[in-house]
C-alpha positions, 0 to 999 in steps of 0.5 A, spaced: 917 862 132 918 870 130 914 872 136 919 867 141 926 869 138 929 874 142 928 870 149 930 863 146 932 862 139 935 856 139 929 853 140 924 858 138 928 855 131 927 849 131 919 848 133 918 854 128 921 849 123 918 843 126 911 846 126 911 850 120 908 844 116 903 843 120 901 850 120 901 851 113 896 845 112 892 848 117 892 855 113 890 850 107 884 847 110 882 853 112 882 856 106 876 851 103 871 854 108 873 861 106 873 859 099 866 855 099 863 862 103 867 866 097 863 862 091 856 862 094 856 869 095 859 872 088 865 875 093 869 879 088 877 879 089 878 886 094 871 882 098 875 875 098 882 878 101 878 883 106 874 876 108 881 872 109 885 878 112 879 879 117 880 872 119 887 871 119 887 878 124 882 875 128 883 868 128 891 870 130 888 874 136 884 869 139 888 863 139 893 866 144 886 868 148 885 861 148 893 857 150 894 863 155 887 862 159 890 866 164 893 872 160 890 878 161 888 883 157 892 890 159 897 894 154 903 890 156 899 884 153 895 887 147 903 888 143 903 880 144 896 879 142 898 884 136 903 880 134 899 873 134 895 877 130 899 879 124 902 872 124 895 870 123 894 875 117 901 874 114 898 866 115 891 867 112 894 871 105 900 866 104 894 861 105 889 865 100 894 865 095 897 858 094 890 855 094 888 861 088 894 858 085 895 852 086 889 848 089 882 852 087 879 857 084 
């Protein structure tokens, strides 16, 4: 939604708040994995974020990989992969934390 804003914002809108649940029941269910790797190695609390920053930053950079097969990686396209990993970083943190507080943990 963020990423999509400034060309169509209407529409960027709208399917940000329409997918914006099904996300974060992605996050969520993703967090379980992470969190089940976090008790069977004894990750202390620094290690858990590190684990799910590292995640977020790579799981975010690697999906448009995969929806934009035709994209290819030059320096116009690295900002756009930037932002998707960021999102994913921001996505992996918010998950880590309502599962901590909410959920498990």
């Amino acid at each position: 939604m963020i990423i999509d804003l400034l060309e169509r914002s209407g529409t960027s809108i709208l399917g940000g708040l329409l997918l914006m649940p099904i996300i974060f029941v992605f996050c969520a269910l993703l967090s379980y994995p992470l969190i089940y790797i976090r008790s069977k190695f004894k990750l202390k609390k620094l290690q858990c974020v590190m684990l799910f920053v590292l995640t977020g930053f790579i799981l975010g950079a690697v999906i448009p990989l995969f929806m934009f097969p035709w994209l290819a990686i030059d320096s116009d396209s690295i900002v756009f992969i930037l932002r998707y990993s960021f999102v994913g970083f921001v996505a992996s943190i918010t998950a880590l934390f309502y599962v901590q507080r909410n959920i498990a943990i």
